[in-house]
Backbone as JSON Lines, residues from 0, in Angstrom:
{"i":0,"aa":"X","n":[0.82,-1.2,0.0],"ca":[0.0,0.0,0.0],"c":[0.87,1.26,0.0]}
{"i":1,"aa":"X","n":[1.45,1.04,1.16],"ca":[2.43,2.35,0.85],"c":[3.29,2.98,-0.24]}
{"i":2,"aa":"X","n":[3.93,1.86,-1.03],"ca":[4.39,2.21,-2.69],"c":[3.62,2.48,-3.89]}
{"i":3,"aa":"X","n":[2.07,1.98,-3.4],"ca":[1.24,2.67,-4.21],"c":[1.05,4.02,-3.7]}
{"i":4,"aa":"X","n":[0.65,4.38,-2.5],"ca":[0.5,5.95,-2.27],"c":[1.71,6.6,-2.55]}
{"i":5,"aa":"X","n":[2.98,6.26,-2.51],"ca":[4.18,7.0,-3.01],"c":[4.07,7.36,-4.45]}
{"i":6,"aa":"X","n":[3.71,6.55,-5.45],"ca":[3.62,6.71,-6.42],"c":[2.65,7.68,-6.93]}
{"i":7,"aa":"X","n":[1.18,7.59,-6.23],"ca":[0.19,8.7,-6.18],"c":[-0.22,9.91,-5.82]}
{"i":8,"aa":"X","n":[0.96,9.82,-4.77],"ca":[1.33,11.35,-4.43],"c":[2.13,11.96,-5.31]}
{"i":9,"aa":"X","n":[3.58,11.01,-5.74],"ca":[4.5,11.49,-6.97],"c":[3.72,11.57,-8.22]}
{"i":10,"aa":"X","n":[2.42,11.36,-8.7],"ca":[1.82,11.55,-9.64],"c":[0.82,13.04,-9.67]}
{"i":11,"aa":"X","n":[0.46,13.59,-8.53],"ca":[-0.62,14.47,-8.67],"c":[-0.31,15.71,-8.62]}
{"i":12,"aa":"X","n":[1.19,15.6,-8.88],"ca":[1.47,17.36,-9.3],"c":[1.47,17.48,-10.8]}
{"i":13,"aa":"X","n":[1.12,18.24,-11.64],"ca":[1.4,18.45,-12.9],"c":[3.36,18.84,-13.26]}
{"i":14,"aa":"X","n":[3.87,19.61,-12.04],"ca":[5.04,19.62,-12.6],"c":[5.94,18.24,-12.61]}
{"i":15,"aa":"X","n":[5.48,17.54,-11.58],"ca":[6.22,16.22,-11.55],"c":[5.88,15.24,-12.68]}
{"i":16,"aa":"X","n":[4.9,15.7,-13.17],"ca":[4.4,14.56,-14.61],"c":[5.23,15.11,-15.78]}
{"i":17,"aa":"X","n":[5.31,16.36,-15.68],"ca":[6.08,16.98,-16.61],"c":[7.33,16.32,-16.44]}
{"i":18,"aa":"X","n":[8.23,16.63,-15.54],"ca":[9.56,16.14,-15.41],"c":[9.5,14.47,-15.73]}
{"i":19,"aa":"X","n":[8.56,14.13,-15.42],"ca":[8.43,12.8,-15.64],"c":[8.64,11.98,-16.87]}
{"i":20,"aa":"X","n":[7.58,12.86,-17.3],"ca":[7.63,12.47,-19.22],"c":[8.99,13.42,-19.78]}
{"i":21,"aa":"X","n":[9.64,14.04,-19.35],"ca":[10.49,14.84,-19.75],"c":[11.98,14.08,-20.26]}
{"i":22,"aa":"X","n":[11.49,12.37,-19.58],"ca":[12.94,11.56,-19.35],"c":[12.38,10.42,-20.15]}
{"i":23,"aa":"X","n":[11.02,10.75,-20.68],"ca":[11.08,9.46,-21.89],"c":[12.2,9.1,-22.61]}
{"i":24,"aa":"X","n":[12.63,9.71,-22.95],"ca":[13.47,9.75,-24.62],"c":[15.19,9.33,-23.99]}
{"i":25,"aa":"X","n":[15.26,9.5,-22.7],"ca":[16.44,9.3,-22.03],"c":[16.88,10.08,-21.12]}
{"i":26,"aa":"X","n":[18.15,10.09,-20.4],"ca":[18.33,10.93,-19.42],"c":[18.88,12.36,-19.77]}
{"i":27,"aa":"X","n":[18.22,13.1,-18.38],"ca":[18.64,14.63,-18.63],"c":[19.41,14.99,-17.32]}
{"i":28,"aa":"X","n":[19.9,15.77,-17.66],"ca":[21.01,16.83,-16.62],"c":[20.08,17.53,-15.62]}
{"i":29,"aa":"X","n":[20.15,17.84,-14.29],"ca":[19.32,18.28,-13.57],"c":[19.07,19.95,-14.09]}
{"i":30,"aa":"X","n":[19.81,20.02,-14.53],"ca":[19.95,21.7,-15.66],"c":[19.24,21.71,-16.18]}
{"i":31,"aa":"X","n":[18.93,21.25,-17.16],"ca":[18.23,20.84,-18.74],"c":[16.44,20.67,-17.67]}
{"i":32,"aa":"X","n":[16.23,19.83,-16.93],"ca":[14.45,19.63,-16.26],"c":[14.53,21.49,-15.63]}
{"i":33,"aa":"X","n":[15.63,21.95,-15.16],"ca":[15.38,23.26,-14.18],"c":[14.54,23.91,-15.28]}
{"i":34,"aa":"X","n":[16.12,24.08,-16.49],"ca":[15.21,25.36,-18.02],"c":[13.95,25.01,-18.41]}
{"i":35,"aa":"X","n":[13.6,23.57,-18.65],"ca":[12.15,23.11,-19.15],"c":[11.69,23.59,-18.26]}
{"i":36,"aa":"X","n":[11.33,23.43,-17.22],"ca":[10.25,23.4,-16.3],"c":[10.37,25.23,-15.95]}
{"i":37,"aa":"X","n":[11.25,26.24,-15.84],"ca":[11.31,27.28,-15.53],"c":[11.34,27.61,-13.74]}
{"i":38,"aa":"X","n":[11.61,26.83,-12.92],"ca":[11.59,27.19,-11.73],"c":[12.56,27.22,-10.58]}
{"i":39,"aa":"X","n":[12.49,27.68,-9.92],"ca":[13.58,27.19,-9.23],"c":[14.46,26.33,-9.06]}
{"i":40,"aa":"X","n":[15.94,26.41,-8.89],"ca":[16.38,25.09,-8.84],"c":[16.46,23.87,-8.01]}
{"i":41,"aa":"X","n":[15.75,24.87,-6.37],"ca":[15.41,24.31,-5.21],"c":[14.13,23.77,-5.42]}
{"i":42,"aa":"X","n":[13.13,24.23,-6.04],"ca":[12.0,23.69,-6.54],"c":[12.1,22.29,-6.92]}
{"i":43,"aa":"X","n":[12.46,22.24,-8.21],"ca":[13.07,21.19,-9.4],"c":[13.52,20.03,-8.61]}
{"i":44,"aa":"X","n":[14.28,20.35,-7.73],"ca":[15.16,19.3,-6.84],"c":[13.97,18.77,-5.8]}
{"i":45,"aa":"X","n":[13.28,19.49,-5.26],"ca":[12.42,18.83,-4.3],"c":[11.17,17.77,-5.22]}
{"i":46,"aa":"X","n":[10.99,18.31,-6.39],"ca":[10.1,17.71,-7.21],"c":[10.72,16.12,-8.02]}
{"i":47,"aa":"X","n":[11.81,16.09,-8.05],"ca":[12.83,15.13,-8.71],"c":[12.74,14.37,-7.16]}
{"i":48,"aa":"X","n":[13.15,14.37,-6.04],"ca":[12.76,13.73,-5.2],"c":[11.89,13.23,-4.81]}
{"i":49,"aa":"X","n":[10.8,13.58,-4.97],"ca":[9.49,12.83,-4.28],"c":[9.31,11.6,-5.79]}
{"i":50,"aa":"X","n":[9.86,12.33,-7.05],"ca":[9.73,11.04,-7.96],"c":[10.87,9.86,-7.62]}
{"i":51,"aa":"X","n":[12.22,10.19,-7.38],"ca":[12.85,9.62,-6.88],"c":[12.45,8.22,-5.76]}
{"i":52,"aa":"X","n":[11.65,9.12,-4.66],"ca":[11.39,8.2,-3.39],"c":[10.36,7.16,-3.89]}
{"i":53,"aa":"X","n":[9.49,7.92,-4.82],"ca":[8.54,6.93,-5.65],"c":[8.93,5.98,-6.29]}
{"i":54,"aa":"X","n":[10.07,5.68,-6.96],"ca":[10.75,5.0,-7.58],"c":[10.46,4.83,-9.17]}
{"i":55,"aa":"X","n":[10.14,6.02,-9.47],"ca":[9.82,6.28,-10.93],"c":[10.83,6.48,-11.54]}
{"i":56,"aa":"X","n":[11.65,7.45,-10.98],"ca":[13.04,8.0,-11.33],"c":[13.96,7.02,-10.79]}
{"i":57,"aa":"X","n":[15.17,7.35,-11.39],"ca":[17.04,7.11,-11.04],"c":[17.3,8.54,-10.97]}
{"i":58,"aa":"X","n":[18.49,8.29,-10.04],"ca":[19.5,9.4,-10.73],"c":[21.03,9.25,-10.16]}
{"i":59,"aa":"X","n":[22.13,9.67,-10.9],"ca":[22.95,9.5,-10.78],"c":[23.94,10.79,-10.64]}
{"i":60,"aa":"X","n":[25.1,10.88,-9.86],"ca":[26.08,12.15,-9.97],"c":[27.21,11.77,-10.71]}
{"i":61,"aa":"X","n":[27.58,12.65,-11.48],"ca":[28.9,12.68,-12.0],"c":[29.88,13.73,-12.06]}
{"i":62,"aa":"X","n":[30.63,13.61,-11.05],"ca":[31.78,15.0,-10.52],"c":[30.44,16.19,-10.04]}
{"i":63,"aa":"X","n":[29.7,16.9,-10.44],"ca":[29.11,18.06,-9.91],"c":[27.67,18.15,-10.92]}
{"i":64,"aa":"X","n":[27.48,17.16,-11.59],"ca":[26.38,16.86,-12.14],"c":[25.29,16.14,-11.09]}
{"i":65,"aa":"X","n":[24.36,16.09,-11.83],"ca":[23.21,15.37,-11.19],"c":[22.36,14.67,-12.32]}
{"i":66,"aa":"X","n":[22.31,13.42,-13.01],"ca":[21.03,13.29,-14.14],"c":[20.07,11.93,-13.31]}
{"i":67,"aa":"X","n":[19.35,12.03,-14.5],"ca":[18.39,11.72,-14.31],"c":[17.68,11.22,-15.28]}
{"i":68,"aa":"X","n":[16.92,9.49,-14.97],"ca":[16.41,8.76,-15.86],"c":[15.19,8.28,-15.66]}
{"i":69,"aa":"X","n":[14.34,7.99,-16.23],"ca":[13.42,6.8,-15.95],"c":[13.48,5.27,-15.37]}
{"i":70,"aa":"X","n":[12.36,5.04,-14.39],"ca":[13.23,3.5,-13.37],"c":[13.31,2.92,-14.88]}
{"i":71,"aa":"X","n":[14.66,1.54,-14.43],"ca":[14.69,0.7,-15.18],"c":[13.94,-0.66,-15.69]}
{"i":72,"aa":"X","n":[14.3,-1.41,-16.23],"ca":[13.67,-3.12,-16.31],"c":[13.97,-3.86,-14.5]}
{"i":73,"aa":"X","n":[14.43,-3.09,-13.63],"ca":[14.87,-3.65,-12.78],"c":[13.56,-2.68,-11.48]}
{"i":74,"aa":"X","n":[12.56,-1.95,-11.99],"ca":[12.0,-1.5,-11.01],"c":[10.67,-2.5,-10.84]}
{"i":75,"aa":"X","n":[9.59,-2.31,-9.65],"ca":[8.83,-3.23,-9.46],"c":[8.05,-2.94,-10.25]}
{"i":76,"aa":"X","n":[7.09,-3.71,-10.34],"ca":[6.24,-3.84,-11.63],"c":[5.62,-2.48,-11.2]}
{"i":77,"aa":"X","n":[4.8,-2.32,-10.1],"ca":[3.67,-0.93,-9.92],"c":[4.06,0.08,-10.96]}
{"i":78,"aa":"X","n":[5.81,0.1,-10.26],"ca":[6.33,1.62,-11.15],"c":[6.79,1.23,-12.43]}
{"i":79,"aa":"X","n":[6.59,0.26,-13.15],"ca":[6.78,0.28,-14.48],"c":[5.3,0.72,-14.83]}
{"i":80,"aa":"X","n":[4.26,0.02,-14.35],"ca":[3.0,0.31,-15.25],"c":[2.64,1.34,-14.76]}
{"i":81,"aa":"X","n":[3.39,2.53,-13.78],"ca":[2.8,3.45,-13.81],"c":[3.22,4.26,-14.64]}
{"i":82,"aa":"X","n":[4.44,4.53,-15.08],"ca":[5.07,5.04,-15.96],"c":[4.59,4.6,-17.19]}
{"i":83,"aa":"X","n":[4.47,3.58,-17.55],"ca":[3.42,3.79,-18.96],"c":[2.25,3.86,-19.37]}
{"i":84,"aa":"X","n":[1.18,4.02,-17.6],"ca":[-0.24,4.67,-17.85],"c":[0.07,5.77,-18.54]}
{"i":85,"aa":"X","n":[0.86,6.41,-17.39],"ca":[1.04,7.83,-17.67],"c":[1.48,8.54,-19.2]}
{"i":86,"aa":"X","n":[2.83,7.95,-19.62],"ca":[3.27,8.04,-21.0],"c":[1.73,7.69,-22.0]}
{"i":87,"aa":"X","n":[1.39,6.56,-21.65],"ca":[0.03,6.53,-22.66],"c":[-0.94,7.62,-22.22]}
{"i":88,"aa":"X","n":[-1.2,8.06,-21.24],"ca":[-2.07,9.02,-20.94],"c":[-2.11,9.82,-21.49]}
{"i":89,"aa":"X","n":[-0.56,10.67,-21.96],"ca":[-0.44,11.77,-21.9],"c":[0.1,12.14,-23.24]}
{"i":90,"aa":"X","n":[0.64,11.37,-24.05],"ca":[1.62,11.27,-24.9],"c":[0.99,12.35,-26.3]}
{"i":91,"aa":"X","n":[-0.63,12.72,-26.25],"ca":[-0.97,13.25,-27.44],"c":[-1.31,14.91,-26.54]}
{"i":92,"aa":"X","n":[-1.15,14.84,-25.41],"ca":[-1.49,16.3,-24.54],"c":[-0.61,17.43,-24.88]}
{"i":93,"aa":"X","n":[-1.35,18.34,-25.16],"ca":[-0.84,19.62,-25.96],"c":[0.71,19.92,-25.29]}
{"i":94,"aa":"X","n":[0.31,20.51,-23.92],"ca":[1.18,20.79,-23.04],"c":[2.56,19.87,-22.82]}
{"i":95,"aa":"X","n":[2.26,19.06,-22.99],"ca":[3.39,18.04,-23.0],"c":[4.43,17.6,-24.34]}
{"i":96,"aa":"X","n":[4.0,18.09,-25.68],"ca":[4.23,18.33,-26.35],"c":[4.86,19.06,-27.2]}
{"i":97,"aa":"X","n":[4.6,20.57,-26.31],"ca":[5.36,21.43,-26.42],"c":[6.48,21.1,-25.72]}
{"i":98,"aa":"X","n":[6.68,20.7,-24.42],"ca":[7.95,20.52,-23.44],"c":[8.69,19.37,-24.74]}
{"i":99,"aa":"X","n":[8.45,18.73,-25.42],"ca":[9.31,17.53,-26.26],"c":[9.79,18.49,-26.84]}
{"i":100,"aa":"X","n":[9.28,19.19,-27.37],"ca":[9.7,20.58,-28.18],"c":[10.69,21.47,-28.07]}
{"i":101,"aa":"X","n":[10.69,21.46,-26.12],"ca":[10.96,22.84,-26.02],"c":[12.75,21.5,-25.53]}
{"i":102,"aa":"X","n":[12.83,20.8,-25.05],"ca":[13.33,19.83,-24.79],"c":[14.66,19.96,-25.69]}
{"i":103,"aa":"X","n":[13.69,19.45,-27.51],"ca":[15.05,19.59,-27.93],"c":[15.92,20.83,-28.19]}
{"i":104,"aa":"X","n":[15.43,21.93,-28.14],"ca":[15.98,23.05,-28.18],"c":[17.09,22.72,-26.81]}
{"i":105,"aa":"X","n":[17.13,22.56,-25.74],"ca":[17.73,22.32,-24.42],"c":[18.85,21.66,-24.56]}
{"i":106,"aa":"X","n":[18.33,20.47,-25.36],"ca":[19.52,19.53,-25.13],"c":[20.36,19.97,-26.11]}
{"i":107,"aa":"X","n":[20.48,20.83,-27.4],"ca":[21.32,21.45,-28.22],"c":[22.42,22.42,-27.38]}
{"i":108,"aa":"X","n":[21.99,22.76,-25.83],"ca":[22.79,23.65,-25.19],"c":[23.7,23.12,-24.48]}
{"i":109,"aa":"X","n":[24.44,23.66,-23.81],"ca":[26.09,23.27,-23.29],"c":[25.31,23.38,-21.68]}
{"i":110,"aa":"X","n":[24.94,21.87,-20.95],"ca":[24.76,22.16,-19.67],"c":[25.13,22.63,-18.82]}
{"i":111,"aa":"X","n":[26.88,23.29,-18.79],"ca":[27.43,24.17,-18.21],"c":[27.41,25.85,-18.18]}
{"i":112,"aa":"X","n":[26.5,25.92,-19.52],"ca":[25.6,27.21,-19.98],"c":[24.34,26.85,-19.28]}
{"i":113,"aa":"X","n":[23.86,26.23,-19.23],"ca":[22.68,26.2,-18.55],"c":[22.38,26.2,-17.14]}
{"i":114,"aa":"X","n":[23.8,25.54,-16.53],"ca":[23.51,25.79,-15.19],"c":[24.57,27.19,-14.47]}
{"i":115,"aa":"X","n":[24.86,27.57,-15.01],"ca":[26.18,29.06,-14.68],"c":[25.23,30.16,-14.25]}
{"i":116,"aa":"X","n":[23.59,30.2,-14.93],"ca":[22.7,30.97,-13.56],"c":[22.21,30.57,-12.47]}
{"i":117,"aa":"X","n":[22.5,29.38,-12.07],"ca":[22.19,28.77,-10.52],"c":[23.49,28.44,-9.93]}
{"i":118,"aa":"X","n":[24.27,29.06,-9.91],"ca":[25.65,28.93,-8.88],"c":[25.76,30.39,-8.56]}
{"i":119,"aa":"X","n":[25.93,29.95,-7.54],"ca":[25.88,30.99,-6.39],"c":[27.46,31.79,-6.12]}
């Protein structure tokens, strides 16, 4: 019960579905979800966590990076089929569409350009 309510809580924000579907296509730089999504970077990070604890997400560091994937063939079943309600849910939704969009524009950028306005 409880990994289902983890998952249902990590589902009922719209920005977390966003970030969510944001890692279809493969992993992104915690940079790259900040610019899509437009918010804070303390934001972003608390929102990547609760998907995290859900077990929807991975993520991994590398030297001063942070990315981030979709669970693998190795997550429990719940969070596989929730991840592809959702992807099927959503996959023709305007809004979400645009972010694929706005996505690849992102990933054409130098993530060290992208994150040089959130260092302090």
């Amino acid at each position: 019960m409880d990994a289902f309510l983890d998952i249902a809580k990590a589902l009922s924000d719209a920005t977390r579905v966003r970030a969510l579907l944001a890692l279809r296509n493969g992993e992104l730089c915690l940079c790259q979800i900040i610019e899509l999504l437009g918010l804070a970077p303390s934001t972003v990070s608390k929102h990547l966590d609760l998907l995290f604890r859900a077990g929807l997400v991975e993520r991994r560091k590398e030297s001063r990076w942070c990315y981030f994937r979709l669970a693998g063939e190795q997550a429990p079943p719940q969070v596989r089929e929730a991840i592809q309600w959702v992807r099927a849910s959503l996959e023709r939704d305007p809004a979400i569409r645009q972010d694929a969009r706005t996505l690849g524009y992102i990933k054409k950028r130098d993530p060290a350009e992208l994150s040089a306005c959130y260092r302090s």
